[in-house]
VEXDREN-2710 file (C-alpha; in Angstrom, 1 decimal):
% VEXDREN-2710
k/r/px/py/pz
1/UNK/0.0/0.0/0.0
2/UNK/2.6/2.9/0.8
3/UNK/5.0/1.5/-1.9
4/UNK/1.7/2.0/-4.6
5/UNK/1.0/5.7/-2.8
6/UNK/5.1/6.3/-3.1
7/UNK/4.8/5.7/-6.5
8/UNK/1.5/7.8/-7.4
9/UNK/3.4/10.7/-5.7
10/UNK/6.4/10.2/-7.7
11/UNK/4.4/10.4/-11.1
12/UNK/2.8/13.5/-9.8
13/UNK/6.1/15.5/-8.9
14/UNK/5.4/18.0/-11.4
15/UNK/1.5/18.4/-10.6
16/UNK/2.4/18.8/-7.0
17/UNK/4.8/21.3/-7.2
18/UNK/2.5/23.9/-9.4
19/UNK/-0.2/22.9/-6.9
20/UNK/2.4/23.9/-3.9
21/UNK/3.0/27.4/-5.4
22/UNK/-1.1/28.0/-6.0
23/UNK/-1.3/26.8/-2.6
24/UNK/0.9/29.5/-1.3
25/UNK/-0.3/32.5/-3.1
26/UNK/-4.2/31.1/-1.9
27/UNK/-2.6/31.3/1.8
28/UNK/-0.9/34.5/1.1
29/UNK/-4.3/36.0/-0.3
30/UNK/-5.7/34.9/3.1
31/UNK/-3.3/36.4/5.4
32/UNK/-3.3/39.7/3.0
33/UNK/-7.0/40.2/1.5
34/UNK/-5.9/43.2/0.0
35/UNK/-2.3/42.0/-2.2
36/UNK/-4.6/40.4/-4.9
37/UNK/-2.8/41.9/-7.4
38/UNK/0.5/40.0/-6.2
39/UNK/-1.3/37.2/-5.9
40/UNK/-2.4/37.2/-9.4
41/UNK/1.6/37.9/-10.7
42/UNK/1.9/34.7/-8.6
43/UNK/-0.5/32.6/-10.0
44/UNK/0.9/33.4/-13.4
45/UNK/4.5/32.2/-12.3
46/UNK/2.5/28.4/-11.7
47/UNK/0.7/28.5/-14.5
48/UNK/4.1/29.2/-16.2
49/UNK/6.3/27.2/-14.4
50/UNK/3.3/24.3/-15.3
51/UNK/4.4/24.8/-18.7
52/UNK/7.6/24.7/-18.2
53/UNK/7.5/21.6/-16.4
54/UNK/5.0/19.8/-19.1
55/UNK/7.6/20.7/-21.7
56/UNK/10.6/19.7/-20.0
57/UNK/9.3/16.8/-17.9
58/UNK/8.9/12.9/-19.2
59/UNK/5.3/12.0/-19.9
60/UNK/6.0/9.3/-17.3
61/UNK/6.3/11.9/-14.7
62/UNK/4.5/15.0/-15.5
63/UNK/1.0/13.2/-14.0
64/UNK/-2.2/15.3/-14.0
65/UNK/-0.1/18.1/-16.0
66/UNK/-1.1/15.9/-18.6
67/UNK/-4.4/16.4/-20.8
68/UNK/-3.3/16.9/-25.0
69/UNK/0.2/16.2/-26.6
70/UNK/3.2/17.3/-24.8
71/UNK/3.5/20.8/-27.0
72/UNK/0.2/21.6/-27.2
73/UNK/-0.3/21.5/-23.2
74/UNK/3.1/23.4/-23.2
75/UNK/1.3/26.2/-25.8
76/UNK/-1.8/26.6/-24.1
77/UNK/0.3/26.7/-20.5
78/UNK/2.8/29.4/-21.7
79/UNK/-0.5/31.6/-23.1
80/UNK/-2.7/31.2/-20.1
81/UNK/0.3/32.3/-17.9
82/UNK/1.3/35.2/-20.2
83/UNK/-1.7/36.4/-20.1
84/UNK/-2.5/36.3/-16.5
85/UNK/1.0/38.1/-16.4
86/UNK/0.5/40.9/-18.7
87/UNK/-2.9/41.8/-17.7
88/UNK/-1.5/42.2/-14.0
89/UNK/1.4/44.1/-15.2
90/UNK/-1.0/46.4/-17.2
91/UNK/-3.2/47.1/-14.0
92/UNK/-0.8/47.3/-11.5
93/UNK/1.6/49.9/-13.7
END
């Protein structure tokens, strides 16, 4: 049983970590209600870092990360995040 749950964690490295940094600026948004706007720039560095992981990441390890081809996910993960980015830039300047 906890050699099966060591291995589910080891194919979900990547997933984790993105989910660890989301996790952190949720909990940072709770201790400061009013830093949305760095908690948005921070969201956009996991949605980014996401795609960097899905890009540079086996398939056998990238887990949940996972839902098209490997460049496609990559695409739509560096958009998303680049987005997220610019349009905090842009209201925070």
């Amino acid at each position: 049983m906890l050699n099966r749950a060591l291995r589910w964690i080891a194919e979900q490295v990547a997933f984790l970590a993105v989910l660890l940094v989301l996790t952190g600026a949720f909990g940072y948004l709770v201790v400061e209600p009013g830093r949305w706007g760095r908690c948005a720039g921070v969201v956009a560095v996991a949605v980014l870092l996401a795609a960097l992981l899905r890009a540079a990441v086996p398939p056998m390890r990238v887990g949940l990360l996972a839902v098209r081809s490997r460049w496609m996910d990559a695409a739509c993960y560096f958009a998303l995040g680049g987005a997220i980015l610019a349009i905090d830039l842009r209201l925070h300047a």
